[in-house]
PDB file of N, H, CA, C and O in Angstrom:
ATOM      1  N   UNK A   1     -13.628  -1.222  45.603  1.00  0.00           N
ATOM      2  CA  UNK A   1     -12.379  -0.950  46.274  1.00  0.00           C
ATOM      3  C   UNK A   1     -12.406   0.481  46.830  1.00  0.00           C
ATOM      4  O   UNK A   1     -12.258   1.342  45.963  1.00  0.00           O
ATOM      5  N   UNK A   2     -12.572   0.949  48.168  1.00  0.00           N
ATOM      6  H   UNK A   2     -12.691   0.250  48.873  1.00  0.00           H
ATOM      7  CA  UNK A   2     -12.101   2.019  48.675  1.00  0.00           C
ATOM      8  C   UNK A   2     -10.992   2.344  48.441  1.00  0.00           C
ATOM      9  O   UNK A   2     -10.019   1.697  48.055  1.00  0.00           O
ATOM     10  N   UNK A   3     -11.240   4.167  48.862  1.00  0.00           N
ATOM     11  H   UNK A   3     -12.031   4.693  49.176  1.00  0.00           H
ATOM     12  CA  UNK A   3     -10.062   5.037  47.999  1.00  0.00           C
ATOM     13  C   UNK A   3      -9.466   5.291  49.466  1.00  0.00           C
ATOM     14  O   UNK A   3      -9.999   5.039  50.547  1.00  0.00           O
ATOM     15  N   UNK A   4      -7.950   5.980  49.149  1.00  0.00           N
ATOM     16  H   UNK A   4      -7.517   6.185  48.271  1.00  0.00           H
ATOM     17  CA  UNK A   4      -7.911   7.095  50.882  1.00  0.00           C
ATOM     18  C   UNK A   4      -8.860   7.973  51.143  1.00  0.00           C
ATOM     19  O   UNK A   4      -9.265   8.200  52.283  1.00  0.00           O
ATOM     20  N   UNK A   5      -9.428   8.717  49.754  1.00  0.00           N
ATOM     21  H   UNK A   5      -9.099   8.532  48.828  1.00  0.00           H
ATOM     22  CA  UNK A   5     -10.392   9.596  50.300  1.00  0.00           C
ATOM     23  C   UNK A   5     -11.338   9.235  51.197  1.00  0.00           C
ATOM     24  O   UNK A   5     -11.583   9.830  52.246  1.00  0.00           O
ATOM     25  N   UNK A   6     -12.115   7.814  50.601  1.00  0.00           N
ATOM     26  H   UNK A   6     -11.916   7.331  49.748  1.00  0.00           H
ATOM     27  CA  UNK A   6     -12.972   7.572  51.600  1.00  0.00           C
ATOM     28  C   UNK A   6     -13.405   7.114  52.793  1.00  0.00           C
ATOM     29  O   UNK A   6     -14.455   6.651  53.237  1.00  0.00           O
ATOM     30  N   UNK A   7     -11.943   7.451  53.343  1.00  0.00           N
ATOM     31  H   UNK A   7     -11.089   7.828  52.982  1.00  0.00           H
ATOM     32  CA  UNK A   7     -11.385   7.061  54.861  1.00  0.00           C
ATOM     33  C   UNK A   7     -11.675   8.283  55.572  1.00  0.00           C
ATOM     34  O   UNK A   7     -12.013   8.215  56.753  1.00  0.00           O
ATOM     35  N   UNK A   8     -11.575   9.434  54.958  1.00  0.00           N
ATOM     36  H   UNK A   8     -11.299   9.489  53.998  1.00  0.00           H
ATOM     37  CA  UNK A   8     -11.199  11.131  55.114  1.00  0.00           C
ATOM     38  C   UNK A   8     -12.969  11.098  55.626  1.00  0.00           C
ATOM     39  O   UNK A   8     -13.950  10.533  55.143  1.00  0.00           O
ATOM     40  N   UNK A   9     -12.733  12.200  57.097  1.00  0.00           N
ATOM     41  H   UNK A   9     -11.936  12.659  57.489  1.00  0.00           H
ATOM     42  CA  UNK A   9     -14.449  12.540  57.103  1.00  0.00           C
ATOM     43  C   UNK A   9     -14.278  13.412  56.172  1.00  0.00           C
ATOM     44  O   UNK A   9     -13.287  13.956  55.685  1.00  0.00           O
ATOM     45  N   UNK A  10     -16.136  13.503  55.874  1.00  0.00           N
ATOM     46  H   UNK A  10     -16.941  13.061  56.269  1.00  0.00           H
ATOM     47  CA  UNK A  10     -16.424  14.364  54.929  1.00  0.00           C
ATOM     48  C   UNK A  10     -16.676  15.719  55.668  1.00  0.00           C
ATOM     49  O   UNK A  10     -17.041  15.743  56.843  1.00  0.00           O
ATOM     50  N   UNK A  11     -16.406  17.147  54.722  1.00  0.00           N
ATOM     51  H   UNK A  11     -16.110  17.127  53.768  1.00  0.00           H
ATOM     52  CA  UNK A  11     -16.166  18.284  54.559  1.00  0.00           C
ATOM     53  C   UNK A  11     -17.692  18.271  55.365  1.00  0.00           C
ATOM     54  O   UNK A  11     -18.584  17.470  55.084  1.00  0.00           O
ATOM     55  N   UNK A  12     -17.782  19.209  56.304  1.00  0.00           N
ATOM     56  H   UNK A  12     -17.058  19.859  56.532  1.00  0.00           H
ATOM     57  CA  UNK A  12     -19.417  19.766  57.263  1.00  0.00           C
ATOM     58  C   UNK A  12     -19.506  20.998  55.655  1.00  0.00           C
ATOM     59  O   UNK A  12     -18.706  21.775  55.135  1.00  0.00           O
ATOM     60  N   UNK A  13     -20.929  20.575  55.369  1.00  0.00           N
ATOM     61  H   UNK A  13     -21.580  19.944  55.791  1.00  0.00           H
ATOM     62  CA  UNK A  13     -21.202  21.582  54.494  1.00  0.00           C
ATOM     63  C   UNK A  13     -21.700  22.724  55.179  1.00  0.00           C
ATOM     64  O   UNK A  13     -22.392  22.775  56.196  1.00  0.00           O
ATOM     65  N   UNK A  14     -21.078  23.957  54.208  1.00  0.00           N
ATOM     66  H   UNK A  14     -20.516  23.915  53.382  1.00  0.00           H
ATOM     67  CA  UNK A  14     -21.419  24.867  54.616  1.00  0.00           C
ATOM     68  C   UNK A  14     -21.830  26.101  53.462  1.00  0.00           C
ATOM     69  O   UNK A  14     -21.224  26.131  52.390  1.00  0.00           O
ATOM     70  N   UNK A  15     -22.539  26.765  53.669  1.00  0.00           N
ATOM     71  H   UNK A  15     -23.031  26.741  54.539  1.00  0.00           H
ATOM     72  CA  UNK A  15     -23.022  28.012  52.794  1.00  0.00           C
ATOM     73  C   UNK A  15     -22.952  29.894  53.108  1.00  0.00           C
ATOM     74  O   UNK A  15     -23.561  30.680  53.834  1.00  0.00           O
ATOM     75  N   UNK A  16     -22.097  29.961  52.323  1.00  0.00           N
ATOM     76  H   UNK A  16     -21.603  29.323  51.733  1.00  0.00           H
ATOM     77  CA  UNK A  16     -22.475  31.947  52.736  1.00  0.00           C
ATOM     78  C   UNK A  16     -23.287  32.177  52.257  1.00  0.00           C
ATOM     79  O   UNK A  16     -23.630  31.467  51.311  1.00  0.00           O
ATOM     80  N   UNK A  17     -24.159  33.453  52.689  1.00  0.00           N
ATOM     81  H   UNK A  17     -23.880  34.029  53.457  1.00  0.00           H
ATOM     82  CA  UNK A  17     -25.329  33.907  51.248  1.00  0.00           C
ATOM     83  C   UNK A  17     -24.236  35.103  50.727  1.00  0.00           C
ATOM     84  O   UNK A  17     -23.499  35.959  51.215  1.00  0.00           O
ATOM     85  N   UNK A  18     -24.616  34.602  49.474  1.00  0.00           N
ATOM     86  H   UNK A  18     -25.215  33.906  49.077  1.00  0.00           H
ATOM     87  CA  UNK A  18     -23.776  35.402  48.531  1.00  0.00           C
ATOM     88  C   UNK A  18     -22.684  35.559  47.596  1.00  0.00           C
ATOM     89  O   UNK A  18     -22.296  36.410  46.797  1.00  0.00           O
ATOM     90  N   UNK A  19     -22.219  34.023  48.139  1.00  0.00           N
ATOM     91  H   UNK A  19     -22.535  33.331  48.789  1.00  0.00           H
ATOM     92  CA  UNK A  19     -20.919  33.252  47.458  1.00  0.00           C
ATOM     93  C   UNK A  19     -21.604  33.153  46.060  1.00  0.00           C
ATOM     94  O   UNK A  19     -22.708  33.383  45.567  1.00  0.00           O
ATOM     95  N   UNK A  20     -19.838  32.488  45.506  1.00  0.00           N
ATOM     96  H   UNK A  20     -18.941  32.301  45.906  1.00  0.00           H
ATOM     97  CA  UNK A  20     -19.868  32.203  44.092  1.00  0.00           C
ATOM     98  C   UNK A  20     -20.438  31.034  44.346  1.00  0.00           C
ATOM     99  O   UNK A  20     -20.179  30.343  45.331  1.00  0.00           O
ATOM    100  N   UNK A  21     -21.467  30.684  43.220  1.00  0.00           N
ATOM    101  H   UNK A  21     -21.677  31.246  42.420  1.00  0.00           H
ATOM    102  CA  UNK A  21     -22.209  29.367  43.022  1.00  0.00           C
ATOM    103  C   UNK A  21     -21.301  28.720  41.798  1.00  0.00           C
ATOM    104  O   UNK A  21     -21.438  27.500  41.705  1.00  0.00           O
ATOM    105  N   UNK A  22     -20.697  29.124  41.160  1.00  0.00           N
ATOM    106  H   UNK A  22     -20.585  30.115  41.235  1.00  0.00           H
ATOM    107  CA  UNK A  22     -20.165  28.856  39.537  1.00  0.00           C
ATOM    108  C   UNK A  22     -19.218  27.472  39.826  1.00  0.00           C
ATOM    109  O   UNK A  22     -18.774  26.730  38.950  1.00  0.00           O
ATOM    110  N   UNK A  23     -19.054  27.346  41.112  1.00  0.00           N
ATOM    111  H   UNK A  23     -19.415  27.949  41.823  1.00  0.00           H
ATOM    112  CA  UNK A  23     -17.888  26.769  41.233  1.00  0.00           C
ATOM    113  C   UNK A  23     -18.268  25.249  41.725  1.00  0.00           C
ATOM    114  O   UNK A  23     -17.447  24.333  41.793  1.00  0.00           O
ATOM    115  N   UNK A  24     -19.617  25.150  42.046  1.00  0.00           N
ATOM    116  H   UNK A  24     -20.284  25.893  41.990  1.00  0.00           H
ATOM    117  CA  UNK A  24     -20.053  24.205  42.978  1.00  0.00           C
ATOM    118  C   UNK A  24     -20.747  23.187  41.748  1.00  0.00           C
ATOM    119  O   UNK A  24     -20.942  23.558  40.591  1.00  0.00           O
ATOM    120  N   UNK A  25     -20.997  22.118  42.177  1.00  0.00           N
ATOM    121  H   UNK A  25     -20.838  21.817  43.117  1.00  0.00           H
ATOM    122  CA  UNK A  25     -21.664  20.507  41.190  1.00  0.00           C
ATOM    123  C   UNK A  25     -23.162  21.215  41.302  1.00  0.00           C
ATOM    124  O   UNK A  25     -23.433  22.143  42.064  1.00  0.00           O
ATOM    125  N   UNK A  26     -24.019  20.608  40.430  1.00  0.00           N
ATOM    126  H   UNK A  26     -23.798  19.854  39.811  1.00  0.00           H
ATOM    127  CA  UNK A  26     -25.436  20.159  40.942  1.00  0.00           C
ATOM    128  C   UNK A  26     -26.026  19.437  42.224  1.00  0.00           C
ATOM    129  O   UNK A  26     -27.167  19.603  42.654  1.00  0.00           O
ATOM    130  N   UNK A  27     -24.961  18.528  42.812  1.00  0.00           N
ATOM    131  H   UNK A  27     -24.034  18.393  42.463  1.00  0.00           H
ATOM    132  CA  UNK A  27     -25.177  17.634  43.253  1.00  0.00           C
ATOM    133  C   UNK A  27     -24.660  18.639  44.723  1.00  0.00           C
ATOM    134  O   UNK A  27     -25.254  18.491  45.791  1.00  0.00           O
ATOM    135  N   UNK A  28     -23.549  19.595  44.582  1.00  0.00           N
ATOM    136  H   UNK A  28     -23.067  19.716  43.714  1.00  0.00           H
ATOM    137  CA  UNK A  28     -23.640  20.397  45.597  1.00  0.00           C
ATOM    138  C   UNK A  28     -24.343  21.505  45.870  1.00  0.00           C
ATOM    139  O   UNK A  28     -24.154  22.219  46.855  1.00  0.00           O
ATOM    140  N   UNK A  29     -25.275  21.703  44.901  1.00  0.00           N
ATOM    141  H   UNK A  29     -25.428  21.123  44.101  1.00  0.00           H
ATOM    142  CA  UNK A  29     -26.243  23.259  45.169  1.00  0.00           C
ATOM    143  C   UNK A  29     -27.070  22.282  46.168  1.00  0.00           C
ATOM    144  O   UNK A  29     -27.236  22.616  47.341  1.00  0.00           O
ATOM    145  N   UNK A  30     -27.558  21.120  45.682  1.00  0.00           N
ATOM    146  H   UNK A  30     -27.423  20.848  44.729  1.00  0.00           H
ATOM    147  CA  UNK A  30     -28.763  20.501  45.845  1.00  0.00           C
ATOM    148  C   UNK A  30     -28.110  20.172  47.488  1.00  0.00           C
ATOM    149  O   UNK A  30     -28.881  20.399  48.420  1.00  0.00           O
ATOM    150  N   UNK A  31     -26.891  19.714  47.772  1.00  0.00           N
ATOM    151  H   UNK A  31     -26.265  19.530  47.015  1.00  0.00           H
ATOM    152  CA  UNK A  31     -26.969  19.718  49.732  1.00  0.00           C
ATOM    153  C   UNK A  31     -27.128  20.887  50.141  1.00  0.00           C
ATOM    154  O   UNK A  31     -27.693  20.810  51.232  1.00  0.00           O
ATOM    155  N   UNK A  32     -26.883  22.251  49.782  1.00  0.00           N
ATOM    156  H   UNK A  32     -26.424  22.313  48.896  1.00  0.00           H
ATOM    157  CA  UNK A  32     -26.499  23.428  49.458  1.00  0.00           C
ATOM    158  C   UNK A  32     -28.271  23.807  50.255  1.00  0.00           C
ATOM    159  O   UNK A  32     -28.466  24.225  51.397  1.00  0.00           O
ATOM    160  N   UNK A  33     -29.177  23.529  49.339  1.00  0.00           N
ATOM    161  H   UNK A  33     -29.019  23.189  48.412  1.00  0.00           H
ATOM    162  CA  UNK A  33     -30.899  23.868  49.116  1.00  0.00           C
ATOM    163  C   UNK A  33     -31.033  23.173  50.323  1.00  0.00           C
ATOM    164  O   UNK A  33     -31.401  23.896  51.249  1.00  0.00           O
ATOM    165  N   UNK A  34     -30.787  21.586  50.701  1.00  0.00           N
ATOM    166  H   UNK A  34     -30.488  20.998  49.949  1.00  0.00           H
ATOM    167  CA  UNK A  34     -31.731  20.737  52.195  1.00  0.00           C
ATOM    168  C   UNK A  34     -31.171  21.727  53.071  1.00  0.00           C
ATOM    169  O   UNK A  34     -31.987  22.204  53.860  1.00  0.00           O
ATOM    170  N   UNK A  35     -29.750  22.255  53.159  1.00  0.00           N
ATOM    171  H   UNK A  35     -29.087  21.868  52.518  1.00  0.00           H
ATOM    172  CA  UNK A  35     -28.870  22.592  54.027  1.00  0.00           C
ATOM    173  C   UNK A  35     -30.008  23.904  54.847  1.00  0.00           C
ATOM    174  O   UNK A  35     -30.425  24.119  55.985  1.00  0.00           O
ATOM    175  N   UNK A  36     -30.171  24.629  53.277  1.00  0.00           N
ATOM    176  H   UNK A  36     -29.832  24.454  52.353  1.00  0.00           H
ATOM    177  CA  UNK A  36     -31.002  25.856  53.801  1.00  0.00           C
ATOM    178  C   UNK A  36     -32.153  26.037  53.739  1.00  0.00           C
ATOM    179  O   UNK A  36     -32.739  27.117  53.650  1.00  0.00           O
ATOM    180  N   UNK A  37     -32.694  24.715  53.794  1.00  0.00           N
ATOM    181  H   UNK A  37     -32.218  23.839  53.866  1.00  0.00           H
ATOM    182  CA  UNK A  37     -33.863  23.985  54.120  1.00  0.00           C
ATOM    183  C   UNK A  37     -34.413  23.958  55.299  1.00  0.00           C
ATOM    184  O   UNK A  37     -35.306  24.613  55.837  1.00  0.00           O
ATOM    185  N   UNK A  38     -33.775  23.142  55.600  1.00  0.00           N
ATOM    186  H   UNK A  38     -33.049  22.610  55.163  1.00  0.00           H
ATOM    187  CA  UNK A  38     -33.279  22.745  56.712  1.00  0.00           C
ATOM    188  C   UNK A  38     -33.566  23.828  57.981  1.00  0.00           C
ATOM    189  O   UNK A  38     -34.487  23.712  58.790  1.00  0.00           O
ATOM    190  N   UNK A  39     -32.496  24.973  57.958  1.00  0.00           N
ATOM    191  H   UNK A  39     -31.748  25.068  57.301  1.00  0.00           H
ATOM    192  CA  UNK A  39     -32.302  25.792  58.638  1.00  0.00           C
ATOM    193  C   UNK A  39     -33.352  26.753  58.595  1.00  0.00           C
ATOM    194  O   UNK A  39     -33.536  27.469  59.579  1.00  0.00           O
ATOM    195  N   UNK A  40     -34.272  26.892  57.283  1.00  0.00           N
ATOM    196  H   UNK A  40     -34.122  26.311  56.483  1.00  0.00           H
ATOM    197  CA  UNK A  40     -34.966  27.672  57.385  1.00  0.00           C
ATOM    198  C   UNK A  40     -36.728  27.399  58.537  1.00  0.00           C
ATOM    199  O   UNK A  40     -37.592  28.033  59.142  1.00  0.00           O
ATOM    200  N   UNK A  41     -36.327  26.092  58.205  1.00  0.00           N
ATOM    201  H   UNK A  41     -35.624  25.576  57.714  1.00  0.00           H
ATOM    202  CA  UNK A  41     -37.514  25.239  59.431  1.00  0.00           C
ATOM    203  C   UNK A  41     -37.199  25.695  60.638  1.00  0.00           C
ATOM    204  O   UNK A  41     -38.026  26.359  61.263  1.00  0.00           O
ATOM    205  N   UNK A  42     -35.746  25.366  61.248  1.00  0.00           N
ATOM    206  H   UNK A  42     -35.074  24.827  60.740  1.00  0.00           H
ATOM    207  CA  UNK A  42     -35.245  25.739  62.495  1.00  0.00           C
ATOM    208  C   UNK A  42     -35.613  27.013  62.563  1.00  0.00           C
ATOM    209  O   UNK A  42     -36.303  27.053  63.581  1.00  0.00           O
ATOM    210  N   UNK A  43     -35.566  28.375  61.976  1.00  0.00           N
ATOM    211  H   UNK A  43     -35.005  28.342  61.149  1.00  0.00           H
ATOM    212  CA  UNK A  43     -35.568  29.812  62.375  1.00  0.00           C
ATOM    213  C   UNK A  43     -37.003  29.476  62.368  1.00  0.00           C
ATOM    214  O   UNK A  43     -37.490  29.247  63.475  1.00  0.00           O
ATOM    215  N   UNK A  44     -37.587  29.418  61.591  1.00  0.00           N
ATOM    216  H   UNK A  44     -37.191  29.604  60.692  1.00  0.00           H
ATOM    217  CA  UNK A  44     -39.514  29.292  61.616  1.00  0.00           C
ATOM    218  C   UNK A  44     -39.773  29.126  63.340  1.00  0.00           C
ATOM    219  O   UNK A  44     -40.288  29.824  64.213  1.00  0.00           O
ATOM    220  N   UNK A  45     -38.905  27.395  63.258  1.00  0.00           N
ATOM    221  H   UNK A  45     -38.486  26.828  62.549  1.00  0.00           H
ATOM    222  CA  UNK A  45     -40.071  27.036  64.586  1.00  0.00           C
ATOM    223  C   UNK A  45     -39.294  28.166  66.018  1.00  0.00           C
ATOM    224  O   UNK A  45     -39.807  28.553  67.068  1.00  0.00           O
ATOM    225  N   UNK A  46     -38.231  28.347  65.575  1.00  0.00           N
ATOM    226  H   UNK A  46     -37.814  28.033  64.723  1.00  0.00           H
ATOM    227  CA  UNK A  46     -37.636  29.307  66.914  1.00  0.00           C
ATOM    228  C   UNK A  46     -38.203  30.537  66.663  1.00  0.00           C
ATOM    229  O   UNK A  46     -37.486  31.417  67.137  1.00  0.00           O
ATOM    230  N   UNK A  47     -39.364  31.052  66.021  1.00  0.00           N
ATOM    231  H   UNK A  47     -39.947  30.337  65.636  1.00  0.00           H
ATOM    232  CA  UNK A  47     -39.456  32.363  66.234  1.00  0.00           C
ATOM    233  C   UNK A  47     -40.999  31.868  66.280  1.00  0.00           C
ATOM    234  O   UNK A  47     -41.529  32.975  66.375  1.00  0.00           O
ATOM    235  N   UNK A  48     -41.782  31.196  66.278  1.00  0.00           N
ATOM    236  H   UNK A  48     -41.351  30.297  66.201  1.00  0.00           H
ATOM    237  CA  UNK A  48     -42.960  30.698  66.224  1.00  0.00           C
ATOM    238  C   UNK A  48     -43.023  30.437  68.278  1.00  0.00           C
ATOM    239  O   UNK A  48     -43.980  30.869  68.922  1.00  0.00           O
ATOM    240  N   UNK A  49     -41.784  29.655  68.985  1.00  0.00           N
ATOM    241  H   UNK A  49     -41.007  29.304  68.463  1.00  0.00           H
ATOM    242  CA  UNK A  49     -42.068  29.700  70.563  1.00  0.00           C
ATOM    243  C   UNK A  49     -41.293  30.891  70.985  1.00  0.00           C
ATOM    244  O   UNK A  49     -41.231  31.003  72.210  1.00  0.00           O
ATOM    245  N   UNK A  50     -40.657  31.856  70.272  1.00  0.00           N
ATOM    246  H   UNK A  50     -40.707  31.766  69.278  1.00  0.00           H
ATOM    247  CA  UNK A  50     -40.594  33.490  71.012  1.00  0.00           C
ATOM    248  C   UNK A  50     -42.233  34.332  70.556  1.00  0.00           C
ATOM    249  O   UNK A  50     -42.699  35.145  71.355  1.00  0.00           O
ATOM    250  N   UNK A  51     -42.731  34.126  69.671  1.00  0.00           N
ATOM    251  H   UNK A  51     -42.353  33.466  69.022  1.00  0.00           H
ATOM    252  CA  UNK A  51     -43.818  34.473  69.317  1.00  0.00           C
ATOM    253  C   UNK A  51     -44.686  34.151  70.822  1.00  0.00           C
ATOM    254  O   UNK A  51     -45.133  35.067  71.511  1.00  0.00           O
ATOM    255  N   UNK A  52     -44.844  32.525  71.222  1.00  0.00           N
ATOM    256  H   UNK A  52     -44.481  31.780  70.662  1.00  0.00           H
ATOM    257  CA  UNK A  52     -45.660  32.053  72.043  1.00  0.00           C
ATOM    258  C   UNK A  52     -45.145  32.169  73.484  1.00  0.00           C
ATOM    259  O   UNK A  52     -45.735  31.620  74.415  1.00  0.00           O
ATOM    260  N   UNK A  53     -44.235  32.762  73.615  1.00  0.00           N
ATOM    261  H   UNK A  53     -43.756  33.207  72.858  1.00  0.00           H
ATOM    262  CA  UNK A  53     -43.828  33.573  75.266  1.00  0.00           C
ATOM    263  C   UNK A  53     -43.985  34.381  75.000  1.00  0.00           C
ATOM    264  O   UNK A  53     -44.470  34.806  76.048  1.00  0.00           O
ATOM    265  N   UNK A  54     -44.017  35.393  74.181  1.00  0.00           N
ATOM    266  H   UNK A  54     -43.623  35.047  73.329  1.00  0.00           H
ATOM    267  CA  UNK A  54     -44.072  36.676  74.116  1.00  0.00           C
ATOM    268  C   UNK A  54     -45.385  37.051  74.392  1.00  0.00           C
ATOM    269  O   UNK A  54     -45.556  37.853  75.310  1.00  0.00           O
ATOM    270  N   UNK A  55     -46.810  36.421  73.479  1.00  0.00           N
ATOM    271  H   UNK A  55     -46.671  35.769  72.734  1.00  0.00           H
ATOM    272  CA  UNK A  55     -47.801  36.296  73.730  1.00  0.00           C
ATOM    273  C   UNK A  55     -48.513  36.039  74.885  1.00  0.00           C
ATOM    274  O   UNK A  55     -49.690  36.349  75.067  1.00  0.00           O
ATOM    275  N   UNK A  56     -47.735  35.427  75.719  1.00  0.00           N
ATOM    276  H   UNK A  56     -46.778  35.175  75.571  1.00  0.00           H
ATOM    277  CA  UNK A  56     -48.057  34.629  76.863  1.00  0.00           C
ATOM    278  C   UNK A  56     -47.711  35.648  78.021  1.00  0.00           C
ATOM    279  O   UNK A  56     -48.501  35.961  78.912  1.00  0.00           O
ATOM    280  N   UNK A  57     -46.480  36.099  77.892  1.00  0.00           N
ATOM    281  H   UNK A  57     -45.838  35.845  77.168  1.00  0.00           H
ATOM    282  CA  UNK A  57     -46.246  37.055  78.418  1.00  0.00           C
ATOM    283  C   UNK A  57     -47.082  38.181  78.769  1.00  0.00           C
ATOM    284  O   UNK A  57     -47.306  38.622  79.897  1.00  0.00           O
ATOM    285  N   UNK A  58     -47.698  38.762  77.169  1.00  0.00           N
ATOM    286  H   UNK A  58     -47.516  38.404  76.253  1.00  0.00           H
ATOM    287  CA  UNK A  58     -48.493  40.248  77.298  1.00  0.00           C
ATOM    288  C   UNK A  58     -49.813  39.626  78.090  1.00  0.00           C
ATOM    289  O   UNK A  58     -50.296  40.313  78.989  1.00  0.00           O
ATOM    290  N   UNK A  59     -50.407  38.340  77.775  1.00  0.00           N
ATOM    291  H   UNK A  59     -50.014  37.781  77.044  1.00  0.00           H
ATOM    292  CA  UNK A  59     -51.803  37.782  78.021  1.00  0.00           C
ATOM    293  C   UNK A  59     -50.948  38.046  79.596  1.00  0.00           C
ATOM    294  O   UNK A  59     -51.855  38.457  80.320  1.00  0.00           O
ATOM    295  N   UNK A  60     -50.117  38.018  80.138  1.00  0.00           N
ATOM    296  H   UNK A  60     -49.381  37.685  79.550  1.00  0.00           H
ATOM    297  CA  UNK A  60     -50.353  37.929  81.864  1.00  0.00           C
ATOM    298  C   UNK A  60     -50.135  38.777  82.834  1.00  0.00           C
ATOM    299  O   UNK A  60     -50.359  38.753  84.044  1.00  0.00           O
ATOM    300  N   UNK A  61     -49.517  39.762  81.895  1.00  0.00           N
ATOM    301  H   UNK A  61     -49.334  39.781  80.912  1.00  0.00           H
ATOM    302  CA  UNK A  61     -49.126  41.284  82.223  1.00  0.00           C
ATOM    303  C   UNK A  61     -50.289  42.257  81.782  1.00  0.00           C
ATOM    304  O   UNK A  61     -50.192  43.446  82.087  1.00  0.00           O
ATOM    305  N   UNK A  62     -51.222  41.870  81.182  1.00  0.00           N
ATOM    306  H   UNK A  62     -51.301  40.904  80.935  1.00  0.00           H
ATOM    307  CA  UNK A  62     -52.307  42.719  80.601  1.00  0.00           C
ATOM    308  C   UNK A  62     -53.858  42.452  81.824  1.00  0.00           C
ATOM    309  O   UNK A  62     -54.879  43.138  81.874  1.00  0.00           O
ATOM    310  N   UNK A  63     -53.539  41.387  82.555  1.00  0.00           N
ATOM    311  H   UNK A  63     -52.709  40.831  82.515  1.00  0.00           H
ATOM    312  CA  UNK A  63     -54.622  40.765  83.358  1.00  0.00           C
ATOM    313  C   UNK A  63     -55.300  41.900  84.381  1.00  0.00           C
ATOM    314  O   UNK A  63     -56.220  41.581  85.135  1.00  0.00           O
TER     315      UNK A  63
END
């Protein structure tokens, strides 16, 4: 039997660095960790193709 809650969208998770953790489940550190998982892939690969223009750059300005 569904509740009202589970009519309700769910809350967009979100994380500060630096917050209180005391307050959160296991089950919310752990979306908490993919979350900044996650994101930490995204900054990788976005600084991995400024890396590869940048490179590309000096290789054509150095010619």
């Amino acid at each position: 039997m569904a509740t009202e809650d589970d009519d309700r969208p769910r809350k967009k998770i979100s994380h500060e660095i630096g917050q209180d953790l005391s307050l959160l489940s296991v089950e919310e550190l752990a979306e908490r960790v993919t979350l900044l998982k996650t994101e930490i892939g995204r900054l990788e690969e976005a600084a991995t193709k400024k890396r590869a223009s940048r490179d590309a750059a000096d290789h054509f300005f150095k010619k």
